[in-house]
C-alpha positions as CSV (number, residue, x, y, z in Angstrom):
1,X,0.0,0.0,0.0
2,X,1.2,3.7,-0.9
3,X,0.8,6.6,1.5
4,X,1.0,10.3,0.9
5,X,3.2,12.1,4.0
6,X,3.1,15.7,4.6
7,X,6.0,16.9,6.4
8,X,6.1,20.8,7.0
9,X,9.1,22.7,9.8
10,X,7.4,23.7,13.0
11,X,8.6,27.2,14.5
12,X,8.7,29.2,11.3
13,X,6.7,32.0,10.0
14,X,6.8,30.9,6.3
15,X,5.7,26.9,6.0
16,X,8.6,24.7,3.9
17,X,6.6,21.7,3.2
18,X,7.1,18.6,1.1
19,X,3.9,16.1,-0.1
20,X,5.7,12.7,-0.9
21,X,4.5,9.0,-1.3
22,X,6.2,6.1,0.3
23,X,5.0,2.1,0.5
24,X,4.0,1.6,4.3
25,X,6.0,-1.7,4.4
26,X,9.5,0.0,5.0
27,X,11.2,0.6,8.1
28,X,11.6,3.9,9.9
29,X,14.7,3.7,9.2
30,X,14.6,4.0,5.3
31,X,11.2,6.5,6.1
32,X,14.1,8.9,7.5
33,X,16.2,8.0,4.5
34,X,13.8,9.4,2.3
35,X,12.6,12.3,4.2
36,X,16.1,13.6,4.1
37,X,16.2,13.1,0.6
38,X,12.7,14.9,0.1
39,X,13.8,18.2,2.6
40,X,17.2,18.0,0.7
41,X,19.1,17.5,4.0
42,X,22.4,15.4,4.2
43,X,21.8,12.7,7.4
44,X,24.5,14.4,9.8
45,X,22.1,14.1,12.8
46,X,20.3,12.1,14.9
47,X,16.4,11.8,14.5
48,X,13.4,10.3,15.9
49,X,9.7,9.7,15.0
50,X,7.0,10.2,17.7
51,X,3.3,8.4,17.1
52,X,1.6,8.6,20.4
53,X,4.0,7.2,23.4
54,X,6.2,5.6,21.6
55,X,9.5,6.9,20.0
56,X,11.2,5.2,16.7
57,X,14.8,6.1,16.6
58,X,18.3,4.3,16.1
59,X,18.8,3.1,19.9
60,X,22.4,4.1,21.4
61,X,23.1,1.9,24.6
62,X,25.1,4.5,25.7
63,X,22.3,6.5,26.9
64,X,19.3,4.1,28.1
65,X,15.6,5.1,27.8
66,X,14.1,8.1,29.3
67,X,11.3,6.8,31.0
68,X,9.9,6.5,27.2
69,X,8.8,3.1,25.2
70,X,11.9,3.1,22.5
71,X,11.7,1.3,19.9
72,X,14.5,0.4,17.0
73,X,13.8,2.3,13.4
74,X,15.8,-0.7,11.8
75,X,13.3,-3.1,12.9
76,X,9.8,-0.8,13.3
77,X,8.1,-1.0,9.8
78,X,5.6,1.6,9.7
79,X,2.2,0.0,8.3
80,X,2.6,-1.4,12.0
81,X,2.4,1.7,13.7
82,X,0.6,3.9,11.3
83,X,-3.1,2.3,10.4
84,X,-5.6,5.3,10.1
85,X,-6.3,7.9,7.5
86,X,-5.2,11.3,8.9
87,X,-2.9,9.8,12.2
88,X,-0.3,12.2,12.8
89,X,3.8,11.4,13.9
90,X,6.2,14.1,14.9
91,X,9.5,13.6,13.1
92,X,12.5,15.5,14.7
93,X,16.1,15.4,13.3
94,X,18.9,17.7,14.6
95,X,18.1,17.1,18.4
96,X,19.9,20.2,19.3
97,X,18.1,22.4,16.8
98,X,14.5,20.4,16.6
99,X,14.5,20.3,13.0
């Protein structure tokens, strides 16, 4: 199955926004592939994808969960996660600027 994503930057007056299609049966981890492809960023930083309580990202043993469910963006494929017409996710890359 396709779905159509619309990704737009929070915290600015003028909207940058990118309308894209991607088959749900990929991971998060090639979902974050292709939005940096689509927003023409190069995949220096660290990201995450929010849907509800739980947090998709690349897990880092180093630095153990923060009291959050965490689950592995390699292994998360997102038809799982994402089911309903219109369910929303908040994607953040650049933790230190909240891209």
């Amino acid at each position: 199955m396709l779905y159509t994503c619309h990704i737009s930057l929070d915290g600015i007056e003028l909207k940058i926004w990118r309308r894209f299609r991607f088959h749900s049966e990929i991971t998060f981890r090639e979902l974050h592939r292709i939005v940096q492809a689509v927003m023409g960023w190069e995949d220096y930083h660290l990201f995450e994808f929010e849907i509800g309580d739980r947090t998709i990202l690349l897990p880092d043993p180093t630095y153990p969960p923060e009291g959050r469910v965490e689950l592995n963006a390699r292994r998360e494929i997102v038809a799982k996660h994402l089911a309903s017409v219109g369910q929303t996710m908040r994607y953040t890359y650049d933790m230190g600027d909240n891209w």
